[in-house]
C-alpha positions in Angstrom: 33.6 -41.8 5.4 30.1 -40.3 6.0 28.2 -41.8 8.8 24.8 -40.7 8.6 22.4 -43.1 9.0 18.7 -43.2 6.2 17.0 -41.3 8.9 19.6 -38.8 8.8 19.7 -38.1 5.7 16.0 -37.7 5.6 16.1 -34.7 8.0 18.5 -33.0 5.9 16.9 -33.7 3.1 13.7 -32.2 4.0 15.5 -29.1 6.4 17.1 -27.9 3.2 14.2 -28.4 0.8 12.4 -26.2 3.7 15.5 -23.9 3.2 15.2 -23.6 -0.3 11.6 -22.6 0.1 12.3 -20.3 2.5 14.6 -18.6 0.8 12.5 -18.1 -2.7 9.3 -17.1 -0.3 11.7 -14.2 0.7 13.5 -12.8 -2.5 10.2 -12.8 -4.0 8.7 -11.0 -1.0 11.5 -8.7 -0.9 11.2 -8.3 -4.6 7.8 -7.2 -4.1 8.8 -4.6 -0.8 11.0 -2.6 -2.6 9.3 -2.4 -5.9 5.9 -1.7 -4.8 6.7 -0.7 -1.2 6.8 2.2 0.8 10.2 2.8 1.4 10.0 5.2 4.7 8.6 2.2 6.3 7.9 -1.9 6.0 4.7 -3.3 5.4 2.9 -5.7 8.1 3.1 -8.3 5.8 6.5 -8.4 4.4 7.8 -8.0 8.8 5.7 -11.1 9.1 7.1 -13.2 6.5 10.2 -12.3 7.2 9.9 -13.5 10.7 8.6 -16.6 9.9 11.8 -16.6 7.0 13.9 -16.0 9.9 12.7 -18.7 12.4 13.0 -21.2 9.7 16.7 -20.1 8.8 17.9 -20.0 12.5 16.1 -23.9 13.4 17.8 -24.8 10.1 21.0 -23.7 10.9 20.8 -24.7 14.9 19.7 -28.3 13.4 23.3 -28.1 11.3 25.0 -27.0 14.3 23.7 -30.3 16.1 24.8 -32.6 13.6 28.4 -33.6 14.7 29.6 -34.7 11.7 28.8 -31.0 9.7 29.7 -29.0 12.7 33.1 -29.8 12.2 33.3 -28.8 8.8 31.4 -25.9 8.8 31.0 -24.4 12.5 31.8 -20.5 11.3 29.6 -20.8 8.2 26.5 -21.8 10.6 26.7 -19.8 12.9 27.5 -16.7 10.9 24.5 -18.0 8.7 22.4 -18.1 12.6 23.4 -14.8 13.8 22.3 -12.9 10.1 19.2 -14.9 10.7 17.9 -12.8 13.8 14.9 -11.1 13.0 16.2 -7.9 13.6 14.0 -5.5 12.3 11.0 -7.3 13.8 12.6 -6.6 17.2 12.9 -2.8 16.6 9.3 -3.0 15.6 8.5 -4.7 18.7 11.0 -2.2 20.6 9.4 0.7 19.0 12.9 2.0 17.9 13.3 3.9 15.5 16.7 4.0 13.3 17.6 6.1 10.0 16.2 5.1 6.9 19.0 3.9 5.0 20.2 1.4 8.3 17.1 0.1 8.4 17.4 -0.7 4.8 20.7 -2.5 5.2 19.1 -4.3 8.2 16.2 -5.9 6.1 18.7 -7.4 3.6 20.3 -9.3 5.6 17.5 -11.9 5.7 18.6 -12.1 1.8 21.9 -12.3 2.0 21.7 -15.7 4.1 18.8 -16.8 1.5 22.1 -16.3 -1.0 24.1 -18.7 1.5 21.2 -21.1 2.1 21.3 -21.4 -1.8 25.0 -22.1 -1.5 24.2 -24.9 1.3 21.4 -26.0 -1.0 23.6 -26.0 -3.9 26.4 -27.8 -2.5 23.4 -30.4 -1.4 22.1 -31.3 -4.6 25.7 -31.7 -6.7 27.3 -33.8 -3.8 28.5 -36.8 -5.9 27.3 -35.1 -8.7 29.8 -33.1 -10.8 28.0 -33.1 -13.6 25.6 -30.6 -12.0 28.3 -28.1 -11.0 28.2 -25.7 -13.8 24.2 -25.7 -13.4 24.9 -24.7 -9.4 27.4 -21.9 -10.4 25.1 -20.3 -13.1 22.0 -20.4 -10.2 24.8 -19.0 -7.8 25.4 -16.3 -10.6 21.9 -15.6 -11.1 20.9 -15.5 -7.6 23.4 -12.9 -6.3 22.9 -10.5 -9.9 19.2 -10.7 -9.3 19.3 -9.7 -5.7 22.2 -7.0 -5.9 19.6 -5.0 -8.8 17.3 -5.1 -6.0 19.8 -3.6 -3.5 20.8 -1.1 -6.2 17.4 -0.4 -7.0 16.4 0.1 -3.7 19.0 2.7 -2.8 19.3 4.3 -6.1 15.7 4.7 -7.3 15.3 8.4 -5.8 18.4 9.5 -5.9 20.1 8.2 -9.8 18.0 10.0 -12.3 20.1 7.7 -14.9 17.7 4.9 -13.1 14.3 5.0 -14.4 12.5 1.0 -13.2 13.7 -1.7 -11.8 14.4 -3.4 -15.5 17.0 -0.5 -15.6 17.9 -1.9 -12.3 18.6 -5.6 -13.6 20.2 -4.5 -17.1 22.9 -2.5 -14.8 23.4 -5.5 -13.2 24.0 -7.7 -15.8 26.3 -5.5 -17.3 28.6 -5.1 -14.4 28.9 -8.9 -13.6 29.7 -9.7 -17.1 32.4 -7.0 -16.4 31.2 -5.0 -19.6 29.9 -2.1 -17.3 26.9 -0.3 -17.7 26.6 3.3 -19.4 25.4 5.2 -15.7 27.6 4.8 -12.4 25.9 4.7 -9.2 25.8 7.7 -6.7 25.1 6.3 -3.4 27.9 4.6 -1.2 25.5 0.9 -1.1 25.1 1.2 -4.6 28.8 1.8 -5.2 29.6 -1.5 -3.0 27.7 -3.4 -5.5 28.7 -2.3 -8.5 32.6 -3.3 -7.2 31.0 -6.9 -5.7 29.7 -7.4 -9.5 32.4 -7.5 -11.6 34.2 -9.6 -9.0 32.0 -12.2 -8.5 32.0 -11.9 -12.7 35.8 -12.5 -13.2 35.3 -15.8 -10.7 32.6 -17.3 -12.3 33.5 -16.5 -16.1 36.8 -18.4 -15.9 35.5 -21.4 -14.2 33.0 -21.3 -17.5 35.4 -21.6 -19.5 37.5 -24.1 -18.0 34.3 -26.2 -17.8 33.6 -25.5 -21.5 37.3 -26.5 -22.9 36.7 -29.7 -20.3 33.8 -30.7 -22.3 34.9 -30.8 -25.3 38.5 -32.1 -24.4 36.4 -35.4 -23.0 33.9 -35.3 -26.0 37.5 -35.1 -28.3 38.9 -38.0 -26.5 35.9 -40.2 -26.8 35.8 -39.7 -30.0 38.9 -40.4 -31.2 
């Protein structure tokens, strides 16, 4: 039996609307980086929003930590969710360290990755008590994770795939692996590779559920009919 009190819930309400925001401020500011960026390096702007991204994600997730009756449940989750939420590449900035290219790149996405599990936490939010909103949260969770893995694709592919010629190439080939139909041009390097396996996966566990839902609907609108 839940035990938060109005006030409670009000905090949480507004740390994951704060969340949420966060979290579309940076896909569309990574978006942005590595379509218009310069790849060698990162620009002053996008460190800075990401560090502000990053502040908001680790006070969020200390803030879930603190809450006794969520830290039980979900202790791992929040702290794996604080420690991807260090803003690591602004500290090598700061420490004027310099590491290859392609770890740097990996670095700067992980910021993403816990957008991806703030939408989760987000997700789970707004369908509590609400199952009629569950296929609406899987199709944004779908969406979410197809969008941002053609942006990791496109990132490490872009000067190296000559089958890749824009980042609409980028989201097509995307597409076409989650919906497990595959796309006509295989990736070459070894990032690119782990996404194009992560795809169809995440495609055969969602498509299923779909369907389930589908053949639920119309079992229920059958019944109530008849």
């Amino acid at each position: 039996m839940s035990t938060r009190t109005p006030r409670l819930n009000s905090a949480i309400n507004f740390v994951n609307t704060l969340s949420l925001a966060a979290s579309i401020a940076l896909v569309a500011a990574m978006s942005i980086e590595v379509t218009q960026g310069n790849r060698a390096d990162f620009s002053g702007w996008y460190r800075g929003l990401q560090l502000c991204v990053c502040i908001i994600f680790l006070l969020t997730a200390t803030f879930r930590l603190c809450i006794s009756e969520l830290r039980q449940q979900h202790y791992l989750r929040d702290t794996i969710f604080a420690l991807i939420s260090i803003p690591y590449i602004n500290i090598l900035h700061w420490a004027h360290l310099s590491l290859p290219t392609e770890v740097m790149r990996i670095i700067a996405f992980a910021p993403v990755i816990v957008s991806i599990m703030a939408t989760g936490i987000i997700i789970e939010w707004l369908i509590e008590g609400r199952k009629k909103r569950l296929m609406a949260a899987y199709i944004l969770t779908v969406i979410l994770f197809t969008y941002i893995s053609a942006l990791i694709f496109y990132d490490y592919e872009i000067h190296t795939n000559t089958a890749l010629h824009g980042f609409g190439d980028a989201v097509w080939w995307a597409w076409m692996n989650v919906t497990t139909v595959g796309a006509p041009f295989p990736p070459v390097t070894t990032i690119g590779k782990v996404v194009c396996v992560a795809l169809p996966i995440v495609g055969m566990l969602f498509f299923p559920i779909l369907t389930i839902y589908i053949s639920d609907f119309y079992d229920r609108k059958g019944g109530k009919e008849a």
